[in-house]
C-alpha positions in Angstrom: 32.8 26.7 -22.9 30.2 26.9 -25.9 26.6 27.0 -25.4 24.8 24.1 -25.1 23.0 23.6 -28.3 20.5 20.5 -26.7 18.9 19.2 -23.7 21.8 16.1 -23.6 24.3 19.2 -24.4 23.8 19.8 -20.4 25.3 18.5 -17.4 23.7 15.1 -16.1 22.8 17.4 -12.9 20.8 19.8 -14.8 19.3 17.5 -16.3 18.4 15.8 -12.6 16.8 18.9 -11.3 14.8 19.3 -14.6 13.5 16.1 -14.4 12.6 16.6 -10.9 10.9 19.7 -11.8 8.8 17.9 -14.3 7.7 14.5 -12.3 6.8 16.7 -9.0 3.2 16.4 -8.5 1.4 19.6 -6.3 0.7 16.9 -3.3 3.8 15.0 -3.7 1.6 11.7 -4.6 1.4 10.1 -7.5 -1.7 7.6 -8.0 0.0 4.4 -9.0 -3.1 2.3 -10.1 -5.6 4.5 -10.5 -6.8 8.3 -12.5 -9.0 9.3 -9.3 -9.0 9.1 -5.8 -10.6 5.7 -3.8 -13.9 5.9 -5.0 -17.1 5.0 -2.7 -18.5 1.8 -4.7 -21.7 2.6 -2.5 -22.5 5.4 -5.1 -22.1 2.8 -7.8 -19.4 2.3 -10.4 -16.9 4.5 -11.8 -17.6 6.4 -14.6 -16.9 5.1 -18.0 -15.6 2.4 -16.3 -13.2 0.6 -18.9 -11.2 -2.1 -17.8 -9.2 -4.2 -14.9 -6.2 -5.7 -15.6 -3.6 -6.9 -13.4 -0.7 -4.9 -15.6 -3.0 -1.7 -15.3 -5.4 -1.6 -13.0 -8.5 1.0 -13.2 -8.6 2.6 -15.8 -10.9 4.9 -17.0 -12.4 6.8 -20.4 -10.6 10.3 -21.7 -13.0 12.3 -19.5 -11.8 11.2 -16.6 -8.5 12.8 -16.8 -5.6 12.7 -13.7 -5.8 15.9 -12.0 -2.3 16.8 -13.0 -0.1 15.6 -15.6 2.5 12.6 -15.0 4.7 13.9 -17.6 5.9 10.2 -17.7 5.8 10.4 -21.9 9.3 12.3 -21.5 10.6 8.9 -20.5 9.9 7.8 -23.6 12.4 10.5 -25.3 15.6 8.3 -25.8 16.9 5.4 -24.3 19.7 7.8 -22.3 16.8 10.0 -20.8 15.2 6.7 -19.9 18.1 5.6 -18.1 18.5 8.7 -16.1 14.6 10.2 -15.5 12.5 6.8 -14.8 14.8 6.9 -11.0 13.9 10.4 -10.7 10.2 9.6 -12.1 9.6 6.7 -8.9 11.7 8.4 -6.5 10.2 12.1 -6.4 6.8 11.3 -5.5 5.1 9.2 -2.9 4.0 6.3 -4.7 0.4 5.7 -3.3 -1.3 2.2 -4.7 -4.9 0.4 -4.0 -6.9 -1.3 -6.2 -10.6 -2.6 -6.2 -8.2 -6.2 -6.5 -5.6 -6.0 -4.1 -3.9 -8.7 -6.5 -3.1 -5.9 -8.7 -1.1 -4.0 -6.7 1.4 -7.0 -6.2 1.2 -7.2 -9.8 2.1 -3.9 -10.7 4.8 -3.9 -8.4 6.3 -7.0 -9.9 5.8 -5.3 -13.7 7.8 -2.4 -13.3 10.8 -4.6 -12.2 13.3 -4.3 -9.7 15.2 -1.2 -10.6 12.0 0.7 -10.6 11.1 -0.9 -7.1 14.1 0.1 -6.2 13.8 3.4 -7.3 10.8 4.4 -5.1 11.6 6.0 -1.8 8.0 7.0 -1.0 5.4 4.3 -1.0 1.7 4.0 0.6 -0.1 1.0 -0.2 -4.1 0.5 0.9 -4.8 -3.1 1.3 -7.9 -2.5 3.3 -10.0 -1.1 0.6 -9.4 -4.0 -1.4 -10.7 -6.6 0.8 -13.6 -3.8 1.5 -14.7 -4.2 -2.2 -13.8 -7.9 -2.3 -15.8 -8.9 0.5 -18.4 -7.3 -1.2 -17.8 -9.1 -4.5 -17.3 -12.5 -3.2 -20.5 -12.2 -1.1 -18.8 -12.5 2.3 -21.5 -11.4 4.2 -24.0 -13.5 3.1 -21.9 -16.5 3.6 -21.4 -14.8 6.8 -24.7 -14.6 7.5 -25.2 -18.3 6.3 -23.3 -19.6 8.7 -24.8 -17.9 11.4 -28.4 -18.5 11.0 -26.8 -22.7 10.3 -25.3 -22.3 14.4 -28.0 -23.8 15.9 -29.5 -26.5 13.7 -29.4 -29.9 14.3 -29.3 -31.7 11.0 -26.0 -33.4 10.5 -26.0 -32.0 6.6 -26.9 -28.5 7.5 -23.7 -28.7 10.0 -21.8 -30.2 7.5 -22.6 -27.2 4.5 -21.7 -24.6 7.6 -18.5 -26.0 8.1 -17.7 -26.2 4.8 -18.5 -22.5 4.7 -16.2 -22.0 7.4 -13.8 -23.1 5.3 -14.1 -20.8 2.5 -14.0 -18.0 4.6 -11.2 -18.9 6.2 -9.9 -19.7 2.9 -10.0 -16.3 1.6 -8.8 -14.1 4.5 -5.3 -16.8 4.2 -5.2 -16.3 0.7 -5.4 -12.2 1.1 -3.0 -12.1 4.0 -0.5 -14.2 2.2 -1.1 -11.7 -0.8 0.3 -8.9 1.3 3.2 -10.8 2.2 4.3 -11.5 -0.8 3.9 -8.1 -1.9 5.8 -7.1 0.9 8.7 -9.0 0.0 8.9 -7.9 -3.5 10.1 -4.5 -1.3 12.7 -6.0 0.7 15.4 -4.8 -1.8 14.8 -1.7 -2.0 17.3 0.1 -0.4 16.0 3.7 -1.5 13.2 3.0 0.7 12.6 6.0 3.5 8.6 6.0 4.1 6.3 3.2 4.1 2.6 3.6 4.8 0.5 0.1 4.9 -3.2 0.0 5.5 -4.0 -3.6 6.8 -7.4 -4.7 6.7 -8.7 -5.1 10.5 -11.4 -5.9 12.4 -13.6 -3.6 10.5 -12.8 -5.6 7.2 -15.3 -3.4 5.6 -17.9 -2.5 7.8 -19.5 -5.9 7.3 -19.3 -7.2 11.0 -22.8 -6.5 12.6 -23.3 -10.4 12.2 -21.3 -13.2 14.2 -18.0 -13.3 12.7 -15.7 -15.4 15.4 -12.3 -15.6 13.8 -13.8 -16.2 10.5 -12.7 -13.5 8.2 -10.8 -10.7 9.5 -12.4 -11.0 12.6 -9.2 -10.0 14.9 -6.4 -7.6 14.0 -3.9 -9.5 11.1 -1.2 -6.8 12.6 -0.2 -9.2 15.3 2.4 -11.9 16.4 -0.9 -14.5 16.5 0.0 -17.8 14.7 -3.4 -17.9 13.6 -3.9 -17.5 9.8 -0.5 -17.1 9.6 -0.9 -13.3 10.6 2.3 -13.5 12.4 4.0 -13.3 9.0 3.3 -9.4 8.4 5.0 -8.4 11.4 7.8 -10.1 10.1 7.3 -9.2 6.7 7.7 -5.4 8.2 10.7 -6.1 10.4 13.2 -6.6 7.5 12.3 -3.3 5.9 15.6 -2.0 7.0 16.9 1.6 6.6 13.5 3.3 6.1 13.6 6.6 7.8 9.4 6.6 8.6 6.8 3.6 8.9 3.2 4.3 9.1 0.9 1.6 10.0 -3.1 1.0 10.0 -5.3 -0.2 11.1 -3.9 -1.2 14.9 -4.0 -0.6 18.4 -0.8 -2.3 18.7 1.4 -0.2 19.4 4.0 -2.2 21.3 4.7 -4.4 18.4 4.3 -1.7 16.3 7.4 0.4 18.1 9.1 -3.0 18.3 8.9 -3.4 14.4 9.6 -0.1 13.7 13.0 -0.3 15.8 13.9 -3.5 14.3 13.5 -1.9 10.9 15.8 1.3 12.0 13.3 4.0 11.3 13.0 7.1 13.6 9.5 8.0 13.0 6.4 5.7 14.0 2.8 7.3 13.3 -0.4 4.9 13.8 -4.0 5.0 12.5 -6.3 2.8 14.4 -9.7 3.3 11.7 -10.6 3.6 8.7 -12.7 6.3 9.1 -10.4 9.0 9.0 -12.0 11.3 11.3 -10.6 10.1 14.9 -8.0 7.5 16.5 -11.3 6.2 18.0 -9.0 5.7 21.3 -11.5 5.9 24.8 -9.9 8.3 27.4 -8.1 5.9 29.6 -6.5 4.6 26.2 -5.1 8.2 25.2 -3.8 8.7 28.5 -1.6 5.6 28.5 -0.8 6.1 25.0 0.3 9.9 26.1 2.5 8.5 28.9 4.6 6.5 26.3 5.4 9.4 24.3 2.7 9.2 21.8 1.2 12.8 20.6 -2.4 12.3 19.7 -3.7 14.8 16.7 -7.0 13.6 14.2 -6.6 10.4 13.5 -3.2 9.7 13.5 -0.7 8.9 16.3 3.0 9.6 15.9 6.2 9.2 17.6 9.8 9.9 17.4 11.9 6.6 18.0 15.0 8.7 17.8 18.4 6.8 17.4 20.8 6.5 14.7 19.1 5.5 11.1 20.7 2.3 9.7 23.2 2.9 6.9 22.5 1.9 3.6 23.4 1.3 0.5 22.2 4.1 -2.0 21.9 3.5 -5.5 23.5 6.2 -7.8 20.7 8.5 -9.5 22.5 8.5 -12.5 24.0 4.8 -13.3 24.3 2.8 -15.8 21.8 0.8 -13.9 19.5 -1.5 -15.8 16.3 0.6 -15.5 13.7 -1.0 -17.7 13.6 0.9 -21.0 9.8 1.0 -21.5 8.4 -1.3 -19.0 6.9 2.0 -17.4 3.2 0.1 -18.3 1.7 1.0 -15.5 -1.8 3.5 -15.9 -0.2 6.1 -14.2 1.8 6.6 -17.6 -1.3 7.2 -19.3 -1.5 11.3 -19.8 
């Protein structure tokens, strides 16, 4: 056999461990929306803050460069190395996405198209620190606070502006949570999938509740089966992720509907995170031990358990196919080098 005289001269699995060599990141993550890690908007801005669009997301100047190299301007070789790498490209890393607008991250998932989506078999996405930052921008807490300090006045008008505040609080925590379920739904395909890590936003919603909040604005956990604000649709939403292998969920204390979804969905590993904080489960004593009893091992700020049982079959998608992956649609910022 002669010597291969070019990189298309060798076999399409040489080529699939090269290209997995060259996408691997050191942490196994890959930054989907963003150059840098979630950054505290209590310090201020970013630096050389540039722009915020749905199709990219942060973006920031030269100086701010991504800690290691996507290598994602290889896709951009030929139309065959294309067809074969952007797979390997989605699939090697975890896929880890938040966004000062959590509206980009269902937008960037919806850009990259289907066989990209499809493609991903790692995927963490942080809704929580985008309602953090929103709240912020959309002044929830003052119209929070509005409505506390209207509670006890007795002018009809006064009660009328308050309840019309009401209402566009309410208005916004309906809006989000149908956000994340459409987002989630865009996943449902994906029959690669075998982790999925989902931060909810919960009753913390951003540290903002040392003020009155009853069931105004992320007042109660949205990781439940309540009817009310339709948060009964994300455990549902979850359910039909079938086949993955591992499902992570914050921010809850939940844990039986967590272990029910996580059944339902066929995975074998269940881990919880209960704050945001990072730190600790927060759990009091009498919690740990009950949680302990049901098989839960308690370590930082994570809980985990093994569910065990036989993984759902799936349908796996061939690594190299003729498959329609979109030639060039890769316009995401974490092709920016």
């Amino acid at each position: 056999m002669p010597n291969p005289t070019s990189f298309l001269d060798l076999s399409a699995e040489i080529r699939l461990f090269i290209y997995e060599y060259l996408f691997l990141q050191p942490r196994r993550e890959l930054l989907g929306l963003s150059r840098e890690p979630v950054h505290d908007y209590s310090k201020g801005p970013p630096n050389n803050w540039v722009a915020d669009s749905r199709q990219q997301g942060l973006v920031y100047g030269s100086d701010s460069d991504r800690p290691n190299p996507t290598n994602a301007c290889f896709l951009r070789t030929c139309r065959l190395i294309n067809r074969e790498a952007t797979p390997v490209f989605y699939g090697t890393n975890k896929i880890v996405l938040y966004a000062e607008d959590n509206n980009d991250i269902f937008f960037w998932l919806l850009d990259i198209g289907e066989p990209n989506r499809c493609s991903i078999r790692h995927l963490e996405i942080g809704w929580a620190y985008g309602v953090e930052i929103q709240s912020g921008r959309g002044n929830i807490y003052g119209l929070i606070e509005s409505i506390a300090e209207m509670e006890g006045a007795q002018e009809e008008e006064v009660q009328k502006h308050r309840a019309q505040l009401i209402r566009v609080v309410q208005h916004q925590e309906k809006k989000m949570v149908r956000l994340i379920i459409r987002t989630l739904h865009l996943l449902v395909s994906n029959q690669s999938l075998e982790s999925l890590t989902v931060y909810l936003p919960g009753v913390d919603a951003g540290d903002i509740w040392n003020l009155p909040n009853d069931n105004l604005y992320f007042a109660e956990e949205i990781f439940s089966n309540s009817t009310t604000n339709v948060h009964a649709c994300i455990p549902e939403a979850l359910r039909k992720m079938v086949g993955i292998h591992s499902l992570t969920i914050g921010y809850t204390k939940d844990i039986q509907l967590a272990e029910g979804i996580a059944k339902d969905a066929g995975a074998q590993e269940l881990a919880i995170k209960v704050h945001a904080d990072g730190k600790a489960l927060g759990l009091r004593q009498e919690e740990r031990v009950r949680w302990e009893e049901q098989g839960w091992r308690l370590e930082g700020a994570t809980a985990t358990k093994n569910l065990g049982g036989t993984r759902s079959l799936k349908r796996r998608r061939s690594r190299i196919s003729g498959s329609d992956s979109d030639c060039g649609r890769l316009t995401s910022s974490m092709l920016l080098e």
